[in-house]
N, C-alpha and C positions, 0 to 999 in steps of 0.2 A: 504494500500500500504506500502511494508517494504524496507527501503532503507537502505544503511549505511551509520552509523554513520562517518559523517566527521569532525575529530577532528586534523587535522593535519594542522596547519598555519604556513604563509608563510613567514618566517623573514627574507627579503634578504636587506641589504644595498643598493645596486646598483639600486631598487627603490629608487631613491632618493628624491622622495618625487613630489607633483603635477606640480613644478614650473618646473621640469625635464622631463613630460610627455606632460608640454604645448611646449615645445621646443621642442619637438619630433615631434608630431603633426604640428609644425609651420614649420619642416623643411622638413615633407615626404611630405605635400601639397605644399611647394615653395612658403608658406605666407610672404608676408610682414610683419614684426614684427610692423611698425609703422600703419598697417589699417587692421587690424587683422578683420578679419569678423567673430564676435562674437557668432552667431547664429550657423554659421557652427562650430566654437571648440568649439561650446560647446556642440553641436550633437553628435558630435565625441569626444570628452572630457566622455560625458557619459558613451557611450559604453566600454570607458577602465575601468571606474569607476564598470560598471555592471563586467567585468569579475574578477577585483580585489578583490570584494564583494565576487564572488564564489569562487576564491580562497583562501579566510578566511585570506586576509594579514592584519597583525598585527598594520602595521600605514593606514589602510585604510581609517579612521578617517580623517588623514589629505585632502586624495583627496576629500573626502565630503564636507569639508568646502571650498575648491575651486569652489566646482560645484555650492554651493551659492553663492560664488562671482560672476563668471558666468553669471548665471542666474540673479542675481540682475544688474549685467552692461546690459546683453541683454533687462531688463526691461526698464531701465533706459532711453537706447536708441530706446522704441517705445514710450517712450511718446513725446507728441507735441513741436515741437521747432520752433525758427523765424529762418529761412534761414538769413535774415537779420543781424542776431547779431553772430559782430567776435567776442566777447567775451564769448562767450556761449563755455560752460569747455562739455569737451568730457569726456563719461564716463569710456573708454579706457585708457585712458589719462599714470593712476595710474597703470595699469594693466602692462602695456608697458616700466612703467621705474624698474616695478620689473623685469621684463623677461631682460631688458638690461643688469642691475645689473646683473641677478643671470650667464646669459648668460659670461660676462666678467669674472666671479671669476671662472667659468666652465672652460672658456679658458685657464686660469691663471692654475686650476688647473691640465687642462690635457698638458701644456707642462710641469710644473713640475713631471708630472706621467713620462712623456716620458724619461726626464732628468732622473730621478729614473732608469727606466730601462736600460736607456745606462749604467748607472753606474755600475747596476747589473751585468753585461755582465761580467766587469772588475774587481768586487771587490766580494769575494764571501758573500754571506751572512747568516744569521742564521735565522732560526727560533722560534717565543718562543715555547717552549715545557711544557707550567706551565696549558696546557690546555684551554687558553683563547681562547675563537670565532675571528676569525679575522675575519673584516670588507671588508679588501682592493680588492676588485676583480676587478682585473683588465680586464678592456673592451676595442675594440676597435671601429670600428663602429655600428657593431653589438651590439644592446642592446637588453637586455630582453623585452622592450617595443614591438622591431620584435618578439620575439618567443612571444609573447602576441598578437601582431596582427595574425600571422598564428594559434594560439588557439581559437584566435575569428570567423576565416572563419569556423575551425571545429567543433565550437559548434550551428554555427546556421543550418550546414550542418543534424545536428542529430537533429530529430523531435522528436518532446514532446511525452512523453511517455504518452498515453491513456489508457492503460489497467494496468494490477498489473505484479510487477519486486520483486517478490520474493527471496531476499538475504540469499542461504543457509549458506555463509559467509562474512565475511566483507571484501570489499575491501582495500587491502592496499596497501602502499607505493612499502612497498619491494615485493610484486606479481608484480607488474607493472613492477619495475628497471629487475625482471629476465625475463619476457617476452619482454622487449628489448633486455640484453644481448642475448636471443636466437636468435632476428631477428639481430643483429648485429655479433652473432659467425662463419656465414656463409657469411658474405658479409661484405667492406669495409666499406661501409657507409649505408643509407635511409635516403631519405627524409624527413621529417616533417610530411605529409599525409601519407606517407606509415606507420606511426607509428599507425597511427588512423583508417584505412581506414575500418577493420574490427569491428571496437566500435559503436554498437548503439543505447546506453546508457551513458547517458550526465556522470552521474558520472563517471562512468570508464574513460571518455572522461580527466575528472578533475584531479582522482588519477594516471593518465597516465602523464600528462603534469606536476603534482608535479615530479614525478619520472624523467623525462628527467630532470626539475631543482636540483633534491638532486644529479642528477649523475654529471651536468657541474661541480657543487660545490665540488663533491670529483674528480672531473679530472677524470671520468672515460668516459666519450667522449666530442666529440667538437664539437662546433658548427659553420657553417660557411656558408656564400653567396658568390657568384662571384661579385654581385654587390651590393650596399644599396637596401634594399626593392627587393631584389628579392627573390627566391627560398631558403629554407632554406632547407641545409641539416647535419646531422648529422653522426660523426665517432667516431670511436673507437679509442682507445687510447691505449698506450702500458701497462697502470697500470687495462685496462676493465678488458685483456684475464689474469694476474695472481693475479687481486683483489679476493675478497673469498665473493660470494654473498650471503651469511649466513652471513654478517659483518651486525650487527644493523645500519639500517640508523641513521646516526647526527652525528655519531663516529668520531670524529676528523672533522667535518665540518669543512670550510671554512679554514683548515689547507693547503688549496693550494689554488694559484691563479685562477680564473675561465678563461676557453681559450675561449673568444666566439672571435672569428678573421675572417675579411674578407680576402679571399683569394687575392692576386695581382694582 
């Protein structure tokens, strides 16, 4: 069976790491942060973990060693206890004052984001130009954790491949980003699924869903919901129709802010 080779990983800041994915988690379910039912995120904890893995992202690492944390509190909490004893330490316990923590400097950090940006408005600003990768992409409710959940509906939608996928060529980045711009030269926007709807083959599935991230990253469309956790769909931008898509992907990355916005 001849596949391609997938060498293209995923280094985006705005994963910010596991303790950012469990508060995702803790807030499309409407969990209590203080009785976290463990069992379930960490069910669901997994599953982001498996599609991380296929996407070849670079602090993957880190989400691994949460999922042994996890899995070691979930242990923790089947072995035998006295109903009896109020002293008896919850394994949760530890779990909960990091998420409160990481939760409050989150807080802290997205109104100073907001602050930044009224300023913006006001004051004009520079960009460096010495070629450095910037970091800063700015998010609003929409996180890539959403466009990671509607990747996860579409990759269990596509069944295992049982027979042989003979690759006369390698799938890439930039074949992907130009068959968006085609579905996007004729129409305002697409949804999420219509990007996929014809792929049924996992990988394509993968190199497709990189390519919608290298394009939010150069601003070449947007991403947006009506509501949290609804419907995701995607537009074009005014820099799509006179970008040149013969431009090497990575080229000035993350030289713009990322638009991922919910609409009003």
């Amino acid at each position: 069976m001849t596949t391609p080779i997938l060498d293209y990983a995923v280094d985006l800041e705005v994963f910010q790491g596991p303790m950012d994915l469990l508060l995702y988690l803790i807030h499309k379910d409407e969990i209590d942060i203080y009785d976290i039912p463990i069992a379930k995120i960490t069910a669901q904890y997994m599953k982001y973990v498996e599609m991380l893995k296929l996407l070849n992202l670079e602090n993957a690492g880190e989400y691994i060693l949460m999922a042994a944390t996890l899995i070691r509190i979930k242990a923790q909490m089947l072995l035998p206890h006295d109903p009896g004893d109020e002293n008896e330490f919850d394994p949760r316990e530890e779990l909960t004052r990091a998420l409160l923590e990481y939760r409050k400097y989150k807080e802290a950090a997205g109104v100073l984001e907001e602050q930044r940006d009224f300023e913006a408005r006001l004051t004009p600003v520079t960009f460096p130009v010495d070629g450095q990768r910037r970091s800063d992409l700015v998010l609003a409710d929409t996180t890539l954790y959403d466009l990671l959940t509607a990747f996860q509906s579409v990759v269990h939608r596509i069944p295992d491949q049982t027979g042989y996928f003979v690759a006369h060529e390698d799938i890439t980045v930039e074949d992907r980003i130009k068959v968006i711009l085609a579905v996007l030269a004729d129409h305002e926007c697409a949804t999420f699924d219509e990007l996929f709807a014809d792929i049924r083959v996992k990988i394509i599935a993968i190199v497709t869903f990189m390519a919608i991230l290298e394009m939010v990253r150069l601003h070449r469309i947007t991403v947006r919901q009506a509501a949290p956790f609804s419907e995701i769909r995607i537009y074009r931008t005014a820099r799509l129709m006179i970008a040149d898509p013969d431009q090497e992907i990575g080229d000035g990355i993350l030289d713009t802010p990322t638009d991922l916005v919910i609409e009003p």
